[in-house]
C-alpha positions as a LaTeX table, in Angstrom:
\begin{tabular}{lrrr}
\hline
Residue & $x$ (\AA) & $y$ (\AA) & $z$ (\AA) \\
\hline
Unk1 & 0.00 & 0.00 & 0.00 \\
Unk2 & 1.28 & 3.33 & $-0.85$ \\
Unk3 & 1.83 & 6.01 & 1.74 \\
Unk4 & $-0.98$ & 8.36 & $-0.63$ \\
Unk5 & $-3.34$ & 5.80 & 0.43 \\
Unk6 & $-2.48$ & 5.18 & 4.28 \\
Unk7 & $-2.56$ & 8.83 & 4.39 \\
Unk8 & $-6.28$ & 8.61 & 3.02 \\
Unk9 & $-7.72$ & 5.58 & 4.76 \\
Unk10 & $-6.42$ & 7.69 & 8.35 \\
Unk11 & $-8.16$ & 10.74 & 6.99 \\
Unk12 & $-11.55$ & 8.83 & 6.29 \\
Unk13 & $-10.84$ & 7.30 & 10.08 \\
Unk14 & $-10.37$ & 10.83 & 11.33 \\
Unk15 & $-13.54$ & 12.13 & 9.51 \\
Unk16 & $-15.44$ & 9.25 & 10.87 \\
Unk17 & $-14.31$ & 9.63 & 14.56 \\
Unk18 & $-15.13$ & 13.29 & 14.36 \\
Unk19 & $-18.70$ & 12.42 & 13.02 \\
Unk20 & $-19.11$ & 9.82 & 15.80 \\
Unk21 & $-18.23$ & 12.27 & 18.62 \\
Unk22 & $-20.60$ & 14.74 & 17.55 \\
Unk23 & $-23.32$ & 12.15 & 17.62 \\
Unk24 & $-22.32$ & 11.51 & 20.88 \\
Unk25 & $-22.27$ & 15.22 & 22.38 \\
Unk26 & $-25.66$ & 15.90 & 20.40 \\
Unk27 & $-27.02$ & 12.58 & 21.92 \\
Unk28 & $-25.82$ & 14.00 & 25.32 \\
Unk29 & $-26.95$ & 17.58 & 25.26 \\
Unk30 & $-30.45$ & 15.92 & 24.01 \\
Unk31 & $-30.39$ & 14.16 & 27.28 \\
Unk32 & $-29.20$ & 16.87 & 29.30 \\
Unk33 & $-31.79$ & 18.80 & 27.64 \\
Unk34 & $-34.39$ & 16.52 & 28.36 \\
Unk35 & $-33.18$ & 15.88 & 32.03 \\
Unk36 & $-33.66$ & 19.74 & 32.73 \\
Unk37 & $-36.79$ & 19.45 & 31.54 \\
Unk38 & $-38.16$ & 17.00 & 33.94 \\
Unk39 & $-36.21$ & 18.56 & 36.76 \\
Unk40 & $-38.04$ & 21.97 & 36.16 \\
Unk41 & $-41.81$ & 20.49 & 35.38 \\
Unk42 & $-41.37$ & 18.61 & 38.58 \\
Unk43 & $-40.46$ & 21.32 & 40.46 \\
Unk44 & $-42.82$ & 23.41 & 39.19 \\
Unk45 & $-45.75$ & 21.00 & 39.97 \\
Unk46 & $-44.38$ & 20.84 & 43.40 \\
Unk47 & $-44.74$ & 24.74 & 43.97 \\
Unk48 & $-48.10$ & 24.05 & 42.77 \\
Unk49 & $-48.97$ & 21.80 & 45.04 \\
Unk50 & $-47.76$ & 23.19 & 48.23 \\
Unk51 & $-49.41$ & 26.61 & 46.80 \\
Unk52 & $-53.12$ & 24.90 & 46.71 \\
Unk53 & $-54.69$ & 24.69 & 50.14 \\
Unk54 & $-55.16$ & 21.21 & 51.92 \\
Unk55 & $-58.53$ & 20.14 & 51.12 \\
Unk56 & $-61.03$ & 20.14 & 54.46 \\
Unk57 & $-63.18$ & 17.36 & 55.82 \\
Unk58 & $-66.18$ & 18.76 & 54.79 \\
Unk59 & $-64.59$ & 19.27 & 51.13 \\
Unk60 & $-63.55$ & 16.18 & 51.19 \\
Unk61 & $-66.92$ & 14.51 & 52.05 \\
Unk62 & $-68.66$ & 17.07 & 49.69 \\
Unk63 & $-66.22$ & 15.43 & 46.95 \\
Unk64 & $-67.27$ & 12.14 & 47.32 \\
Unk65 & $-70.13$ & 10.55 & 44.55 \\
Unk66 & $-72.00$ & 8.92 & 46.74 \\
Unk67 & $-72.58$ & 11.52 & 49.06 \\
Unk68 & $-76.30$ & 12.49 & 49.96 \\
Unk69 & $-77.42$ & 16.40 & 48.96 \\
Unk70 & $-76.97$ & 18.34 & 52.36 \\
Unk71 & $-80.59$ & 19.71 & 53.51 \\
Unk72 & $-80.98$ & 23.20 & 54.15 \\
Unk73 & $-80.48$ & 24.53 & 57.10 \\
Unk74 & $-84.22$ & 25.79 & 58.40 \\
Unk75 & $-84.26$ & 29.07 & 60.11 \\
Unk76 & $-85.71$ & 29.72 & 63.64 \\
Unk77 & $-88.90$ & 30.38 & 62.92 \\
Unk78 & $-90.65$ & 33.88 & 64.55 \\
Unk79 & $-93.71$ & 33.05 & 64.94 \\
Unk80 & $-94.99$ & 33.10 & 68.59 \\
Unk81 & $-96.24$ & 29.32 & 69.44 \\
Unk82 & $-99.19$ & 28.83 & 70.25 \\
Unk83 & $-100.25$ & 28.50 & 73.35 \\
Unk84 & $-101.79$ & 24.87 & 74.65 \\
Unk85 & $-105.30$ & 24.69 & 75.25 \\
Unk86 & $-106.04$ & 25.32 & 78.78 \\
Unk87 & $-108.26$ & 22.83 & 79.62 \\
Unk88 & $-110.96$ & 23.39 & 82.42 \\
Unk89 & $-110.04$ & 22.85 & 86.34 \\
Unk90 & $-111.85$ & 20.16 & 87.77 \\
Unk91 & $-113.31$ & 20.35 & 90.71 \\
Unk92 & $-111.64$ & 18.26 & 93.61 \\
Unk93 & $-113.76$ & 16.12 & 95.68 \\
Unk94 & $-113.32$ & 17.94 & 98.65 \\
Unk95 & $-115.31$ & 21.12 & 96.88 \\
Unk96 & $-117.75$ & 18.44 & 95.69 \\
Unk97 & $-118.51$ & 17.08 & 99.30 \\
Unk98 & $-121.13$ & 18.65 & 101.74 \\
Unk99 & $-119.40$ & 19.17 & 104.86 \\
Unk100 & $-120.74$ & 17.88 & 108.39 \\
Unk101 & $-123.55$ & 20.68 & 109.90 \\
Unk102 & $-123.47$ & 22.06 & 113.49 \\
Unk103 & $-126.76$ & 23.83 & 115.02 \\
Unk104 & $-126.06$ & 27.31 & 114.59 \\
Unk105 & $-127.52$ & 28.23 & 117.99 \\
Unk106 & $-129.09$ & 26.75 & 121.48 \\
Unk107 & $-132.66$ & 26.72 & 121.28 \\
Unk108 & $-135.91$ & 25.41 & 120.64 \\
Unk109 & $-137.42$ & 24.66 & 117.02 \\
Unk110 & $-140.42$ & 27.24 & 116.72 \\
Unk111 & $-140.97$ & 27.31 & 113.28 \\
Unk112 & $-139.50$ & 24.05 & 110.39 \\
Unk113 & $-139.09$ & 25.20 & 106.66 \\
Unk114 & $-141.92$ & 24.60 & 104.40 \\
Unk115 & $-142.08$ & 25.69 & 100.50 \\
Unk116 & $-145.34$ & 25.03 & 100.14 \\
Unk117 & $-147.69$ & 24.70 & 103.31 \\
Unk118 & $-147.97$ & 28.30 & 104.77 \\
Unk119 & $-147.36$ & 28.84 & 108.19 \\
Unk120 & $-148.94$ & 31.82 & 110.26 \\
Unk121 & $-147.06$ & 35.01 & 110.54 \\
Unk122 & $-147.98$ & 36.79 & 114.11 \\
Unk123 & $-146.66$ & 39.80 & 113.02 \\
Unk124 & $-148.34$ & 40.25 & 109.45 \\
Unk125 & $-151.40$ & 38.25 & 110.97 \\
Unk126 & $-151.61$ & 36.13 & 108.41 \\
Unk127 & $-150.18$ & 32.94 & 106.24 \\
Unk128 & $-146.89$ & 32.78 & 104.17 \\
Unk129 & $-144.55$ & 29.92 & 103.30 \\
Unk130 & $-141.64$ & 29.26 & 105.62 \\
Unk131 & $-138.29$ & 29.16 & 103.90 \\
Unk132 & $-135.94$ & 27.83 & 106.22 \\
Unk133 & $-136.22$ & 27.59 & 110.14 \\
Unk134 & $-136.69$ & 29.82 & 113.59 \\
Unk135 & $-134.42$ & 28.57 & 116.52 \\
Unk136 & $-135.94$ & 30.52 & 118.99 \\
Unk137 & $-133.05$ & 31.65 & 121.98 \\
Unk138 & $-132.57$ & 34.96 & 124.00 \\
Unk139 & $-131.15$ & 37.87 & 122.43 \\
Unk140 & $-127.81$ & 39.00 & 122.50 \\
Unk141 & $-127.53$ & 34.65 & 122.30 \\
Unk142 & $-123.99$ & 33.48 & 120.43 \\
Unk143 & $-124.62$ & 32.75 & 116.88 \\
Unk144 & $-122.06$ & 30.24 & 115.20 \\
Unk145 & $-121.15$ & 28.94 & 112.03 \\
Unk146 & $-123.05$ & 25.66 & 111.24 \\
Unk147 & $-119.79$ & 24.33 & 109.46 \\
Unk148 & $-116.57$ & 25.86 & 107.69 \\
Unk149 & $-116.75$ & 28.38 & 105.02 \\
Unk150 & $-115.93$ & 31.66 & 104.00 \\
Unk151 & $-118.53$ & 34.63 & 104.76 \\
Unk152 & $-120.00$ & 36.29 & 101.14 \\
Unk153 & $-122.06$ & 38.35 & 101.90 \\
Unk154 & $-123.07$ & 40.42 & 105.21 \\
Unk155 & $-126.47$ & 42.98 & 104.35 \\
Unk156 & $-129.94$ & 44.29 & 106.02 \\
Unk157 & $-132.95$ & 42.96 & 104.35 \\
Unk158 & $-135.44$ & 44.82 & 104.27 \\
Unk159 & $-138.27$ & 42.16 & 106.22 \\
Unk160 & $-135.20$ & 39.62 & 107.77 \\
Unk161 & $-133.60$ & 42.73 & 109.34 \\
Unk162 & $-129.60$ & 42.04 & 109.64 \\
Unk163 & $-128.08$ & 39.27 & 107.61 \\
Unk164 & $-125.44$ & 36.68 & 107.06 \\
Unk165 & $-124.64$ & 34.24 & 104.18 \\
Unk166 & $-121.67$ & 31.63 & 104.40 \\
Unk167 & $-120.39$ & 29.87 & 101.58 \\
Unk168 & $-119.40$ & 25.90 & 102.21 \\
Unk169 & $-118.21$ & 23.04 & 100.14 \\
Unk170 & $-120.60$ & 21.01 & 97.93 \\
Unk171 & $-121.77$ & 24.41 & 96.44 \\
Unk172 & $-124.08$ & 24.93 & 100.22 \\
Unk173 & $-124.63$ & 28.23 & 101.77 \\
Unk174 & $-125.93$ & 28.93 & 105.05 \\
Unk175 & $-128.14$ & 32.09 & 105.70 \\
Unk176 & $-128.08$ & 33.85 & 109.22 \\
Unk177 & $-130.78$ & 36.38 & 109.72 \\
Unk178 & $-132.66$ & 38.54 & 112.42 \\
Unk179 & $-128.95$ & 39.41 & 113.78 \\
Unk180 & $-128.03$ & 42.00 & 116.15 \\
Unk181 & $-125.93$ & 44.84 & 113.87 \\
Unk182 & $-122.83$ & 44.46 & 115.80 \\
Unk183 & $-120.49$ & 41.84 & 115.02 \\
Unk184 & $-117.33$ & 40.09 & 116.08 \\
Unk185 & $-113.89$ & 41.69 & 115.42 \\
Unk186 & $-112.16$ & 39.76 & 112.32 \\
Unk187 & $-115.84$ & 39.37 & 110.89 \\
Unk188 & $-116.68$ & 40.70 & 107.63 \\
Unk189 & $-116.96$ & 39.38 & 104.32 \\
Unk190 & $-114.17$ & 37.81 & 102.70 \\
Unk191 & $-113.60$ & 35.86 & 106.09 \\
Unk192 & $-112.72$ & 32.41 & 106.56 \\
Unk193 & $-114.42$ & 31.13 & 109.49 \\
Unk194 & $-114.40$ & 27.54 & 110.75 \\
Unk195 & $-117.65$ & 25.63 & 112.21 \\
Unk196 & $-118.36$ & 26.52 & 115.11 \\
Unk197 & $-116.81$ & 29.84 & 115.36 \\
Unk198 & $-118.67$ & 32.60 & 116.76 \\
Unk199 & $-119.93$ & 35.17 & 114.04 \\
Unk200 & $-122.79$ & 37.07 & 114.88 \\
Unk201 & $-125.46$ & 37.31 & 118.36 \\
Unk202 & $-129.35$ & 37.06 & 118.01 \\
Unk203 & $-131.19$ & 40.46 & 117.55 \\
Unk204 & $-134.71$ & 41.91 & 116.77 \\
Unk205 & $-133.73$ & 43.35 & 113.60 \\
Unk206 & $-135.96$ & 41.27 & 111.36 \\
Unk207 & $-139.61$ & 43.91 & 110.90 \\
Unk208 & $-141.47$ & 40.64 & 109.67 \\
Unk209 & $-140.79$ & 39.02 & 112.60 \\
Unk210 & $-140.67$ & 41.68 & 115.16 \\
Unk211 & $-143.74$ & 40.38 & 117.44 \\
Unk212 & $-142.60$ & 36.53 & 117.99 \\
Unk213 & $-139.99$ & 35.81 & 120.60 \\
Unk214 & $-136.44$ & 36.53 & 120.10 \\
Unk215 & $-134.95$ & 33.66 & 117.60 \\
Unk216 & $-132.69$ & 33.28 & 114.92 \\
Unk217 & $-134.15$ & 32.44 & 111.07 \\
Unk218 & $-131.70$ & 30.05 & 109.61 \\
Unk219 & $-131.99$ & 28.89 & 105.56 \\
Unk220 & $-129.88$ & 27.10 & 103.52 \\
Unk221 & $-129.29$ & 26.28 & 99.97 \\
Unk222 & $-127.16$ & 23.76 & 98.30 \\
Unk223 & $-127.18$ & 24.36 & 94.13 \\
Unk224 & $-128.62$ & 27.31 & 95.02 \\
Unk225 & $-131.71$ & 25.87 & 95.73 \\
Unk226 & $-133.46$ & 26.49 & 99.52 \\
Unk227 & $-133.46$ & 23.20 & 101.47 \\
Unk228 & $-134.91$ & 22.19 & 104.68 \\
Unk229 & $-131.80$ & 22.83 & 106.99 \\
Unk230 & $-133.21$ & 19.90 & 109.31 \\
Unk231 & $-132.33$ & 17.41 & 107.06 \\
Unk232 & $-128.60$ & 17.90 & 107.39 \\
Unk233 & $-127.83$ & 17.99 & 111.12 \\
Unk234 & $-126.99$ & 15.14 & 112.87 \\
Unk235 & $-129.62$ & 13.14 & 115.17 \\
Unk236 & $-128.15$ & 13.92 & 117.85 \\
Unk237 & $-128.20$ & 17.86 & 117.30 \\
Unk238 & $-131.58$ & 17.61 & 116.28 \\
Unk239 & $-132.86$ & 15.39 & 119.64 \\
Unk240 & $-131.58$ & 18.39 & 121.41 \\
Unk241 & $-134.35$ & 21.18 & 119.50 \\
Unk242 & $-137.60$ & 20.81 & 121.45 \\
Unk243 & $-140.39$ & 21.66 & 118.91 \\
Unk244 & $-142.60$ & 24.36 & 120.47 \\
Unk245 & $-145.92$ & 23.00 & 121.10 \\
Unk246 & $-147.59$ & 26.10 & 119.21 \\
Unk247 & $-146.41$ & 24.54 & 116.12 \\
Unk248 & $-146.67$ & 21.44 & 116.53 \\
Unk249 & $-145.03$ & 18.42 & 114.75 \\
\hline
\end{tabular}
């Protein structure tokens, strides 16, 4: 071989090893390239993440597919509520019950009540019905109450002169009349008395009355209806009223 053609086959060599090394460095600057690439969207995406807040529970849960719509939250309302029904007060058995009846006064049954059959009046000299009873006594004699109540009313009739009306239990009221005006202290309407307690004395006061002996006219009602007061005292208070023989049984 000549030395023209060494000299040539070293050149080609040459040419070829230059070609092959800038392969090589374009090959690597490609991956460099490419490397710096990554490196820079990764960190990027990182920045990004750490910018964007954490997502909450409730975000979280609102997130989720299956998740339920959330009702809407009702307002306190402002209207006033109505008040319940008040229903009627009943009436205990104790108001219900008649209570037990004491004789108002000492003395003698003149006169019994009677609705219909009239008895004679000695001062008006002639017959009228009897509502109620005459206990006849002294004057100025203790009056008490037949059983315990509360005084309603205290007045002057016009015929039955001074007067008293108790209220009981079992919707009864007792009726005191021909009183003296003077009363006890503590006495006036309003007042709770017990039975027994004194609340008035015997007087004259009663003008349809005036010429029989000093007594005391005693009525009652229960339902607001005038009863015969003799039917609810005991036996034994009524064994101790003689009935006056003018009257008669």
């Amino acid at each position: 071989m000549s030395e023209q053609s060494k000299k040539q086959g070293l050149s080609e060599k040459m040419k070829n090893t230059k070609v092959n090394r800038a392969a090589l460095i374009g090959t690597v600057l490609v991956l460099v390239l490419l490397a710096i690439i990554i490196s820079v969207t990764v960190i990027s995406n990182r920045n990004k993440q750490k910018e964007q807040p954490l997502p909450t529970p409730d975000d979280t849960i609102e997130n989720v597919e299956t998740k339920e719509p959330q009702e809407e939250q009702k307002q306190p309302s402002t209207e006033k509520p109505s008040e319940p029904e008040k229903k009627p007060e009943s009436t205990s058995p104790v108001e219900n019950k008649l209570p037990s009846f004491v004789l108002p006064v000492s003395g003698v049954l003149s006169k019994k009540h009677d609705s219909e059959m009239q008895v004679h009046s000695s001062t008006l000299n002639e017959y009228r019905v009897h509502i109620g009873v005459d206990l006849v006594t002294e004057e100025g004699a203790p009056v008490y109450a037949a059983a315990d109540g509360t005084v309603w009313k205290i007045w002057k009739d016009e015929l039955m002169g001074y007067s008293m009306a108790i209220k009981h239990s079992g919707n009864s009221c007792t009726i005191y009349q021909n009183l003296s005006q003077t009363l006890p202290d503590g006495i006036k309407e309003g007042t709770s008395v017990r039975s027994g307690q004194l609340i008035a004395s015997v007087g004259d006061s009663a003008m349809i009355e005036v010429a029989e002996e000093p007594h005391l006219h005693f009525e009652m009602t229960v339902a607001d209806l005038a009863v015969d007061p003799l039917k609810y005292f005991s036996e034994k208070a009524l064994e101790s009223l003689s009935i006056d023989a003018s009257y008669g049984e």
